[in-house]
C-alpha positions as CSV (number, residue, x, y, z in Angstrom):
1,X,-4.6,30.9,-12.1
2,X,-1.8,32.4,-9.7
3,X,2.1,31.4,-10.4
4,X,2.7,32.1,-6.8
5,X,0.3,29.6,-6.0
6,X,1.5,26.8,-8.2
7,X,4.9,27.5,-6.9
8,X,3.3,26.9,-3.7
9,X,2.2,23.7,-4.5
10,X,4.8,22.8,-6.3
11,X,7.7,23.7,-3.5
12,X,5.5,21.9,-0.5
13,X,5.5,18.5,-2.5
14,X,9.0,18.4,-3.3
15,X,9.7,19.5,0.3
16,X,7.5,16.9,2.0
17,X,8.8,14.5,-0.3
18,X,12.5,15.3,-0.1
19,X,12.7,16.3,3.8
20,X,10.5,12.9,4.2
21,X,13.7,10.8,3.0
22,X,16.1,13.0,4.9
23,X,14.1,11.5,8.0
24,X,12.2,14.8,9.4
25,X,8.9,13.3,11.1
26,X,5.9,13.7,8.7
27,X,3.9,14.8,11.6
28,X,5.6,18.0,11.7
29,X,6.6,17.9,7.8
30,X,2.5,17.6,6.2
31,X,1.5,20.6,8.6
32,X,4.2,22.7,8.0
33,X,4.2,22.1,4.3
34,X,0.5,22.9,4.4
35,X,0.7,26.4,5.2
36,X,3.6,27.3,2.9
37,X,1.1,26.1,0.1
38,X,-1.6,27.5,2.5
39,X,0.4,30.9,2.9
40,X,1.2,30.9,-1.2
41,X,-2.5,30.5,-2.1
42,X,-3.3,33.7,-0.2
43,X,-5.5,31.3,2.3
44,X,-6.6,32.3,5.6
45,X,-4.3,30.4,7.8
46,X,-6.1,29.4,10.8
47,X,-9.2,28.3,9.2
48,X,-7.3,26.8,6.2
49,X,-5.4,24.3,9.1
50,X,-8.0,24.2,11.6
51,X,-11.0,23.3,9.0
52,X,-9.6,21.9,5.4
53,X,-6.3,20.4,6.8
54,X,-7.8,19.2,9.9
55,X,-11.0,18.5,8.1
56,X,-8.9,15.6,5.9
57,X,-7.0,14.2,8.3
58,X,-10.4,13.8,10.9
59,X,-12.2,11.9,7.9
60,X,-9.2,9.7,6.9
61,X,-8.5,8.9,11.3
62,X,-13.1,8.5,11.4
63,X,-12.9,6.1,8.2
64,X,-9.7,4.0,9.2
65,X,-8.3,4.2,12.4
66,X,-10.2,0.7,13.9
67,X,-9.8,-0.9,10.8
68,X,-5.5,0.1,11.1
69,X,-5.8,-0.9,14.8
70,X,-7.3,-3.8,14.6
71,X,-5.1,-5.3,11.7
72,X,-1.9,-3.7,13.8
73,X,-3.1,-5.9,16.9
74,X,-3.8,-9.1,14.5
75,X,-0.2,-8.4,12.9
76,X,1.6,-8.1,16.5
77,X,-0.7,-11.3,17.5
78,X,1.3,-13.5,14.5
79,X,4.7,-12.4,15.2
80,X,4.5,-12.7,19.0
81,X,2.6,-16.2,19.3
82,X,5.1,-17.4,16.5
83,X,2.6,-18.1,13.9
84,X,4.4,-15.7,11.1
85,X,7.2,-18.0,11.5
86,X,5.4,-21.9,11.5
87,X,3.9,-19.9,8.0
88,X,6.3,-19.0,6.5
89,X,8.7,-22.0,7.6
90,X,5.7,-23.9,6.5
91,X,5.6,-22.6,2.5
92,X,9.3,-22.5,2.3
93,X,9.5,-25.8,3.6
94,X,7.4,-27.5,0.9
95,X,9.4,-26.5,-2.3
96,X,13.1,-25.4,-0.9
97,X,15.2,-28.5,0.4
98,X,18.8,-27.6,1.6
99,X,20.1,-23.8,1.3
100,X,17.7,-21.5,2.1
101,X,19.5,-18.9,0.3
102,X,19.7,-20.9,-3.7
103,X,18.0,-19.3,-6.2
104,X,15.1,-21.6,-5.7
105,X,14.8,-20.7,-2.2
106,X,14.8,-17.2,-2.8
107,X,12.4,-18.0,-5.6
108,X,10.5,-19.2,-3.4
109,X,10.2,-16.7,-1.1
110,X,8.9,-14.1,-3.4
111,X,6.4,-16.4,-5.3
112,X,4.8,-17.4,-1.8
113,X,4.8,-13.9,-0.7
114,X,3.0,-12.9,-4.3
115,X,0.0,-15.3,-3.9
116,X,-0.3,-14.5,-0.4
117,X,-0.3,-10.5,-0.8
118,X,-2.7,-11.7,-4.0
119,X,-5.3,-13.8,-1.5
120,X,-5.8,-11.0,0.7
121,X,-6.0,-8.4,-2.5
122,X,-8.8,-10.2,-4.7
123,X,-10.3,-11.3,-1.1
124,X,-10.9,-7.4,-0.8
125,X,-8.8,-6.7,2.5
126,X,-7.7,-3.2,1.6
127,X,-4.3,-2.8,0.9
128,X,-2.9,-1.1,4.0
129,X,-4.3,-3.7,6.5
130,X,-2.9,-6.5,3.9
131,X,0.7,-5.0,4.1
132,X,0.7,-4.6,8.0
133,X,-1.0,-7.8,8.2
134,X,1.5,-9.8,6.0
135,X,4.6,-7.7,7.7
136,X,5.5,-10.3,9.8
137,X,5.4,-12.9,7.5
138,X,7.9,-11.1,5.2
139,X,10.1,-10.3,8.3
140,X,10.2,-13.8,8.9
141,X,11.2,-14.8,5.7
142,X,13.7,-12.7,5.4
143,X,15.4,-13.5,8.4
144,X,14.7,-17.1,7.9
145,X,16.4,-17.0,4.0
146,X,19.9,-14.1,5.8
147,X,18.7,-12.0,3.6
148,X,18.8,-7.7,4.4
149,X,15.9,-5.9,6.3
150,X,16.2,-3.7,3.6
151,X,14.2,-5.6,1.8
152,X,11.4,-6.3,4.0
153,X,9.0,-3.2,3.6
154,X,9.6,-4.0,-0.7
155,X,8.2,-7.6,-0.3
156,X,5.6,-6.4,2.0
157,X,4.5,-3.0,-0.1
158,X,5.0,-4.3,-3.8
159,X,3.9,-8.0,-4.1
160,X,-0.1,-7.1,-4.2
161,X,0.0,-4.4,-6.2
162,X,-0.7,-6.3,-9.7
163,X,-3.6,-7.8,-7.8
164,X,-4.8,-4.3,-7.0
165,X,-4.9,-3.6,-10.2
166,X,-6.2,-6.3,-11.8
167,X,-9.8,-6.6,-13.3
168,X,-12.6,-8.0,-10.8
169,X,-10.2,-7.0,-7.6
170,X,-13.0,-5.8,-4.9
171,X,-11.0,-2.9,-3.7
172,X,-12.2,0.5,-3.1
173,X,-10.3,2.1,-6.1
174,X,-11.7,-0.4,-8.6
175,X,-15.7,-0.1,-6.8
176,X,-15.0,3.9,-7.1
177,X,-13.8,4.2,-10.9
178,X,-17.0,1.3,-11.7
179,X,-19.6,4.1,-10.0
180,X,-17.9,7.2,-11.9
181,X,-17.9,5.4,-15.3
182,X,-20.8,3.3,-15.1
183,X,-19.3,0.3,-15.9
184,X,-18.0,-2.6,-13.9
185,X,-15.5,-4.0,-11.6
186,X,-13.9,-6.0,-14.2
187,X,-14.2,-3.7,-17.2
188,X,-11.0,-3.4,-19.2
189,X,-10.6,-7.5,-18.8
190,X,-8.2,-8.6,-21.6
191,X,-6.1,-5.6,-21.5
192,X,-6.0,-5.3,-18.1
193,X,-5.2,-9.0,-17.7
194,X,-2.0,-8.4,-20.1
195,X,-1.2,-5.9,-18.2
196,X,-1.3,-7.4,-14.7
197,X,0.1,-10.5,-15.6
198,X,3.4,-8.6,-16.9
199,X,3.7,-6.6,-13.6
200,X,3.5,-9.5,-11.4
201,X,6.0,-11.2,-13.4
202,X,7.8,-8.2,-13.3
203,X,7.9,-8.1,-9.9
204,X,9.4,-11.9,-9.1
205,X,12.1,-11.0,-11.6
206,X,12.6,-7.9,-9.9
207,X,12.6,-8.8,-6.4
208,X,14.7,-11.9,-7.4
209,X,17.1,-9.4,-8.8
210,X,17.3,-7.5,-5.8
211,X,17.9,-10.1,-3.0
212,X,20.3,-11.5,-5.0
213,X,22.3,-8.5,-5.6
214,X,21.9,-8.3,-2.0
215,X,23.6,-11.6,-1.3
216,X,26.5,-10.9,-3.6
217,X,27.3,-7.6,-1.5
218,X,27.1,-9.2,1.9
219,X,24.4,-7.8,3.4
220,X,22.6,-10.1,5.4
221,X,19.6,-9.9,8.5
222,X,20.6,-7.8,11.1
223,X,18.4,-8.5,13.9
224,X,16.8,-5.7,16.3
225,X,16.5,-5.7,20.5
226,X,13.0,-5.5,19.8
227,X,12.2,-8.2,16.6
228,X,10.3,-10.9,17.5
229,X,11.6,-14.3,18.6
230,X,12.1,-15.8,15.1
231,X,14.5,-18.8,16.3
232,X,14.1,-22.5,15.3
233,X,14.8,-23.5,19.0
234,X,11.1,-21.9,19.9
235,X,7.8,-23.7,20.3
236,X,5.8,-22.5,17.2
237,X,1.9,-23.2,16.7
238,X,0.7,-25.3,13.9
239,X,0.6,-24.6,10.5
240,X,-2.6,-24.9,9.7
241,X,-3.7,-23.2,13.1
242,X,-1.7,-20.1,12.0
243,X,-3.4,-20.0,8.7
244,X,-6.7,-20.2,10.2
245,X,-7.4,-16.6,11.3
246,X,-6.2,-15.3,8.0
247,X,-8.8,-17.5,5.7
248,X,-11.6,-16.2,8.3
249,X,-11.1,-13.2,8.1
250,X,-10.6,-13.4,3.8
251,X,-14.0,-15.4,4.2
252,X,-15.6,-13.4,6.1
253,X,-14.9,-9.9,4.5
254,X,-15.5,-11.9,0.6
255,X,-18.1,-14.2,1.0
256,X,-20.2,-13.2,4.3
257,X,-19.8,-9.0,2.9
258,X,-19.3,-8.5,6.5
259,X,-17.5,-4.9,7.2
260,X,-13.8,-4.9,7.3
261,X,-13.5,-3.7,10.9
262,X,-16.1,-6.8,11.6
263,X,-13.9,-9.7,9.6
264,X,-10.7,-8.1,11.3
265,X,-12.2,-8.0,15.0
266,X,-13.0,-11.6,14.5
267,X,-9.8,-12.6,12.9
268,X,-8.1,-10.8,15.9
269,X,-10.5,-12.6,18.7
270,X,-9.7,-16.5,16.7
271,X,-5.7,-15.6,16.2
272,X,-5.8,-14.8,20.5
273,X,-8.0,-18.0,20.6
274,X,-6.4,-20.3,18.9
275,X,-2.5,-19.1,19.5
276,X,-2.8,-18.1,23.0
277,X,-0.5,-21.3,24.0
278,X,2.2,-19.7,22.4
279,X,1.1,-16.2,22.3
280,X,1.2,-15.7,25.8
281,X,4.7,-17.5,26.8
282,X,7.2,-15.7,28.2
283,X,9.4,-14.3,31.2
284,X,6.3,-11.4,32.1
285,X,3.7,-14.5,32.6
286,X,0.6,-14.6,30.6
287,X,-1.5,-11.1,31.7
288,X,2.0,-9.3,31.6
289,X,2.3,-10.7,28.0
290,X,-0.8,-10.5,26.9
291,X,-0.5,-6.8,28.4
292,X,2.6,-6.3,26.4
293,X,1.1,-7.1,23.4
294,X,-2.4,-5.1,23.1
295,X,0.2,-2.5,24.0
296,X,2.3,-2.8,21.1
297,X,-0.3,-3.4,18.7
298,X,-1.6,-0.2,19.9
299,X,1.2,1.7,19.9
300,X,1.8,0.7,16.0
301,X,-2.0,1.5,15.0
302,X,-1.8,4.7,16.5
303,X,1.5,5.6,15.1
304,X,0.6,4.5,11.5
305,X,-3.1,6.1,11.3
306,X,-1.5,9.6,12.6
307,X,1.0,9.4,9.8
308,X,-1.6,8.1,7.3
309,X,-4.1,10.9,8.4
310,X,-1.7,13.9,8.6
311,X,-0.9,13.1,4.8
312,X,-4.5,13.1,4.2
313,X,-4.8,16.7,5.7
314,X,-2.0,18.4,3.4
315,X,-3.7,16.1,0.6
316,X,-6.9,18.1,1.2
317,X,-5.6,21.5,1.7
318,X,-3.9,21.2,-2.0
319,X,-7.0,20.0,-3.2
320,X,-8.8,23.1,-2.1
321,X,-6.1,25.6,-3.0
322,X,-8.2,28.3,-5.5
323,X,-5.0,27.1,-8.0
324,X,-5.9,23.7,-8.0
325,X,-8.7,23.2,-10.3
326,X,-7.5,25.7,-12.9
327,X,-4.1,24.0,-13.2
328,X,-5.8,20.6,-13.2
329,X,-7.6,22.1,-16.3
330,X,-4.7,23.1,-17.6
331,X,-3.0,19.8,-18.3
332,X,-6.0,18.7,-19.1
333,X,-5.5,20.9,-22.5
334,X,-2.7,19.4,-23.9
335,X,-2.4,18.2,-27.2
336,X,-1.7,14.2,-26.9
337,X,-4.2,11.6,-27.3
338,X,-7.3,11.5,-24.6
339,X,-6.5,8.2,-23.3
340,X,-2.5,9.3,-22.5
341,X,-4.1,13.0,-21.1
342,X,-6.2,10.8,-18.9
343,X,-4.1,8.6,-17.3
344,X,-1.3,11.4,-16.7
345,X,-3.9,13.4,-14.9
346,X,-4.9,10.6,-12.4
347,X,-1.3,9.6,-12.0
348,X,-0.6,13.4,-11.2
349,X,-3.5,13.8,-8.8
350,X,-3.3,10.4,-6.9
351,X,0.9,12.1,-6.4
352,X,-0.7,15.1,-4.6
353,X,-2.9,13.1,-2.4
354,X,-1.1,10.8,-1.7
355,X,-3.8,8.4,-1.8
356,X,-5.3,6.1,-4.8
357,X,-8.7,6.3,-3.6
358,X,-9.4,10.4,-3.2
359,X,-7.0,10.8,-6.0
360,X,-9.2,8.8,-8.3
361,X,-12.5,10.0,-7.5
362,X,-11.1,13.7,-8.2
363,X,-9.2,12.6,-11.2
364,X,-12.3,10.6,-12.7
365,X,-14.5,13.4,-11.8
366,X,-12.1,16.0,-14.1
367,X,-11.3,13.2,-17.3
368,X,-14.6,11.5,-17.4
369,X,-16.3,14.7,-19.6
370,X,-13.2,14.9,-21.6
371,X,-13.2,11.2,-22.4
372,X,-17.0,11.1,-23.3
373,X,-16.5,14.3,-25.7
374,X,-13.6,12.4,-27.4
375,X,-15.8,9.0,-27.8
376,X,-13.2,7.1,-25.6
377,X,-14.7,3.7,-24.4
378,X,-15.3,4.0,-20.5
379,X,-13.7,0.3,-19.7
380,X,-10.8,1.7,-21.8
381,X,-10.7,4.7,-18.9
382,X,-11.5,2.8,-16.4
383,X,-9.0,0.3,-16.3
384,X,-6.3,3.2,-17.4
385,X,-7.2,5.1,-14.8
386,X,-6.6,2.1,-12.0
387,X,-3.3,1.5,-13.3
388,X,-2.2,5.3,-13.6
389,X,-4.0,5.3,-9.7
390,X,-1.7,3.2,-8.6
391,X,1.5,4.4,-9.7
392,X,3.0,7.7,-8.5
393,X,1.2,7.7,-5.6
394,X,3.1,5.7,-3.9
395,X,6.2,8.5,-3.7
396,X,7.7,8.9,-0.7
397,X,5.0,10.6,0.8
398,X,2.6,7.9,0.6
399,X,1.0,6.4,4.1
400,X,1.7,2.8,2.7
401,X,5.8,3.2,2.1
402,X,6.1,5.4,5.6
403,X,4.7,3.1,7.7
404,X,6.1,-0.3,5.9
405,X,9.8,1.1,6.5
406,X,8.3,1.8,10.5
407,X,7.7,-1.8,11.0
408,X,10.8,-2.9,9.4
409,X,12.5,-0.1,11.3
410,X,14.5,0.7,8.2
411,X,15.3,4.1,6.9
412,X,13.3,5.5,3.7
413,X,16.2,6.2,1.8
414,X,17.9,2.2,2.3
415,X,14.1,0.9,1.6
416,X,12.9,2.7,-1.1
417,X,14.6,2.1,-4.5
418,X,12.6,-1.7,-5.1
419,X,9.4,-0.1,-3.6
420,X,9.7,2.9,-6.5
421,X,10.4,0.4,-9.4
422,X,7.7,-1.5,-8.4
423,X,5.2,0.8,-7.2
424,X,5.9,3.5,-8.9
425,X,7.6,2.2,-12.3
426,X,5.6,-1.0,-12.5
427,X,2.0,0.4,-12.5
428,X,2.8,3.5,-15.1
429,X,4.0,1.3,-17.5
430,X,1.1,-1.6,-16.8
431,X,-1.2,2.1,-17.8
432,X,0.6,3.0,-20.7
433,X,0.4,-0.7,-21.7
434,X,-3.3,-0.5,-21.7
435,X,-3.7,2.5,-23.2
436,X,-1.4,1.1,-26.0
437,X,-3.5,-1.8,-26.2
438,X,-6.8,0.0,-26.6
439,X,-5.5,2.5,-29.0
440,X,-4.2,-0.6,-31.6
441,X,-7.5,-2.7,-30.8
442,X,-10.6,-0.5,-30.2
443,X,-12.7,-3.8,-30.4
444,X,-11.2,-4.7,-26.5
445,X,-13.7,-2.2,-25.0
């Protein structure tokens, strides 16, 4: 195993994660970072970026880019027709009566957002097309309740992440740790339950905290040239007509097992459909609006799959570094108990890809032998290893938080301090929690 090399490694995270705050363009930063650990690793450097970084970002842009585009274009349909807005004036409109800015409102606001995010979550919509999907909704809210665009890419990126987590959730992460351990989707139930339960409590209090921290300084909505109309003075569909498209598509995807691209085409078709009244108002006339917005739905799924899929490339250059697998190996051999070895390796790998899903299926691949040698229960793993997933890979490098602070048009460094307590914090304890749990009562497995 070469030092060199794990300097490598080491020097092109902290650099992509630390130039990513400082606002340099990942498009330029995952590349360039790639061939210093490229470079370091004694690689050959045209093959290394044309095949192995290329190679990752080609499957992630194959395997997501019409399922990103698709939920961009539904997400651009709900804030441009108005139906983001009737929603959200809708649920806040039910329990808040007077100042939308009292503690119930705000309350309010981050509960409705948490069972929403948690609808779409153990529906199975896959987390990035849940958090561009809800955007809107959040932006809404926010502006509705005064409250900072700051805060807009935290209540859109944390609220569904205790769902994700949870036992039974049909997302990838949980169907690819069932496959590896042989067990199911909701193994680890009880503890994983506990476990959940405190992060999504966690997170109300949390997000609570923070908007009303944010109050007490002053800082309230400033609206962008470019936001949609969010006024009370405009015509806004129905309620129930906005909420429509999104229990088709949660229907369609859960309980027809039709493909996700499939349940979000049709969601996007019914939201045109049914909204076009007040989708396609405005001073351009209806084709120049409805021009105006497959363009901007466009231009956001293009943006966000590039950023998304360049990540994916450095991701799989690191992963195929010679140094890789030895100093995976290497941690691997430390002397704390199998179940704490375990869920620090997965939370260490899902860091360097940047991505819960790959991450896992490498991590579970590596700790799976040494669990079995140990007699560790494979629920006990299982669920340790979703939590652990889930948790530092979400740094600033991750696909989710870059292209959340995008749509709010917010910069990483004002954005990110709720987003890393709750993303990052949040799930490493909710591991450590289960791991606790097992290790005091074997008898859960």
């Amino acid at each position: 195993m070469s030092a060199i090399g794990i300097i490598g490694i080491l020097i092109g995270i902290v650099l992509l994660i630390w130039l990513t705050v400082k606002g340099i363009h990942v498009v330029i930063l995952a590349p360039a970072c790639a061939l210093l650990v490229i470079v370091m690793n004694q690689m050959a450097p045209l093959t290394s970026l044309t095949e192995v970084f290329m190679g990752g970002a080609m499957g992630f842009f194959k395997n997501m880019f019409f399922v990103l585009l698709l939920g961009a274009l539904f997400a651009q349909i709900f804030e441009k027709s108005g139906a983001a807005l009737s929603i959200t004036n809708g649920i806040l409109g039910v329990f808040v009566k007077g100042d939308m800015r009292s503690s119930r409102g705000i309350l309010t606001c981050v509960i409705s957002q948490i069972v929403i995010a948690a609808i779409f979550m153990f529906g199975g919509i896959d987390g990035m097309t849940e958090l561009i999907t809800v955007f809107p909704i959040c932006l809404a809210m926010c502006k509705k309740m005064n409250i900072t665009r700051n805060l807009v890419p935290a209540l859109a990126f944390t609220t569904g992440v205790w769902a994700m987590c949870s036992p039974g959730a049909p997302q990838a992460v949980n169907e690819i740790a069932a496959k590896l351990c042989g067990t199911t989707a909701s193994a680890g139930l009880v503890p994983g339950i506990i476990a959940a339960a405190c992060m999504a409590v966690f997170t109300i209090w949390y997000l609570y905290f923070e908007m009303k921290r944010a109050m007490k300084l002053g800082l309230t909505f400033e609206s962008l040239p470019d936001d949609p109309d969010m006024s009370d003075e405009r015509r806004l569909p129905n309620f129930w007509v906005s909420i429509i498209p999104m229990a088709v598509i949660f229907a369609t995807y859960n309980f027809l097992h039709l493909q996700l691209v499939t349940a979000l085409a049709i969601g996007v078709i019914l939201s045109f459909v049914l909204l076009m009244p007040t989708l396609l108002e405005g001073e351009k006339g209806r084709f120049g609006e409805f021009t105006t917005v497959l363009s901007k739905g466009a231009d956001v799924g293009v943006r966000i799959t590039i950023i998304a899929a360049v990540l994916a490339g450095f991701g799989n250059v690191v992963s195929n570094t010679p140094t890789f697998t030895p100093l995976i190996e290497k941690l691997s051999s430390t002397p704390i108990p199998i179940l704490f070895i375990c869920l620090v390796l997965v939370a260490v790998i899902c860091a360097i890809t940047s991505n819960s899903n790959g991450g896992i299926q490498v991590a579970l691949n590596i700790t799976i032998p040494m669990a079995q040698q140990a007699g560790v229960s494979m629920a006990a793993l299982h669920r340790v290893a979703i939590f652990a997933a889930s948790s530092l890979n979400t740094l600033p490098t991750n696909p989710g938080v870059m292209i959340t602070c995008q749509l709010a048009k917010v910069p990483m460094k004002a954005a990110y301090r709720p987003i890393f307590v709750l993303t990052v914090v949040a799930p490493f304890v909710g591991a450590v929690i289960v791991a606790v749990l097992y290790m005091l009562f074997p008898g859960m497995a």
